[in-house]
N, C-alpha and C positions, 0 to 999 in steps of 0.2 A: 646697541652699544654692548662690546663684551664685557667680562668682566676686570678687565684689566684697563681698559680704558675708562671705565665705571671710578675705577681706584684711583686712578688720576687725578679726578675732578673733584675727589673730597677733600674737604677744607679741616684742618686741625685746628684746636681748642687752647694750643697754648700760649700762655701768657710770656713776654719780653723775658719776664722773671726768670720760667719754668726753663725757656729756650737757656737763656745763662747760664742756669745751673746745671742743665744736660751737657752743657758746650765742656763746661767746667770740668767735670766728671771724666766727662773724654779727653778730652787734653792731659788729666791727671793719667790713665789709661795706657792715653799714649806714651805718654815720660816713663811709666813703668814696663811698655815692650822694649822701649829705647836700652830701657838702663839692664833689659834680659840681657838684650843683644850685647849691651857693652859684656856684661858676665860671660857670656858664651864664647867673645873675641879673648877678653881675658883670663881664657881656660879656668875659669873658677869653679868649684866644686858643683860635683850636681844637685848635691842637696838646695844649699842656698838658690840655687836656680830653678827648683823645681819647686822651689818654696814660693818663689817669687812668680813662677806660673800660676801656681794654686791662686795668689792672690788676685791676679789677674782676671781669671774666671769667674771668681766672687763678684770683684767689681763690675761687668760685663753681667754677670746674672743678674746682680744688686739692680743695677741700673736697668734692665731689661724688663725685670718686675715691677717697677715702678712707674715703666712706660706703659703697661699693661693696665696697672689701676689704673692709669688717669686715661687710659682709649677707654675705660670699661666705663668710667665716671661720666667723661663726657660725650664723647662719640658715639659708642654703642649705645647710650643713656639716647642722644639724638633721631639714630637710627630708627630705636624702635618706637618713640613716640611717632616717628613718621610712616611708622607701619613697614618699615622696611629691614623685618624679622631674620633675614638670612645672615643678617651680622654676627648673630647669636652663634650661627657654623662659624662663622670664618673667628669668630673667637676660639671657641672651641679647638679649631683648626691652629691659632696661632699656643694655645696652649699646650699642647700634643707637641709643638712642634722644639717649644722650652723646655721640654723634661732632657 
């Protein structure tokens, strides 16, 4: 099995809750590229629109990082009690890849 079909099969850690509150987040996310594009259709200043990208990115990294702790809490926690160390790269790997 490669390693992509490997990644398939693994099972995630998160609770109804956790899923909610991601859903939520993005939906928020979303309504804020909505409301760029409405600025950008209504030739509104670049400032204001560049302000509103800025914030964009926050929330996207906010929430990126937070998906991060809880793979690292529980998944990767999972992983390596089952001796299955290579996780530790592909952490590594997704970290490198958020900067």
């Amino acid at each position: 099995m490669n390693k992509e079909e490997n990644r398939c099969k693994r099972i995630t850690h998160r609770s109804k809750e956790d899923i909610s509150k991601y859903v939520k987040r993005l939906n928020r996310i979303e309504g804020q590229i909505k409301g760029i594009s409405r600025m950008v259709e209504e030739d509104r200043h670049c400032d204001d629109i560049l302000i509103q990208i800025s914030a964009v990115e926050a929330a996207i990294k906010s929430l990126g990082e937070e998906l991060l702790i809880h793979h690292m809490k529980t998944c990767m926690i999972d992983d390596i009690k089952n001796n299955q160390l290579e996780t530790i790269d592909e952490v590594m790997d997704l970290v490198r890849r958020l900067k």
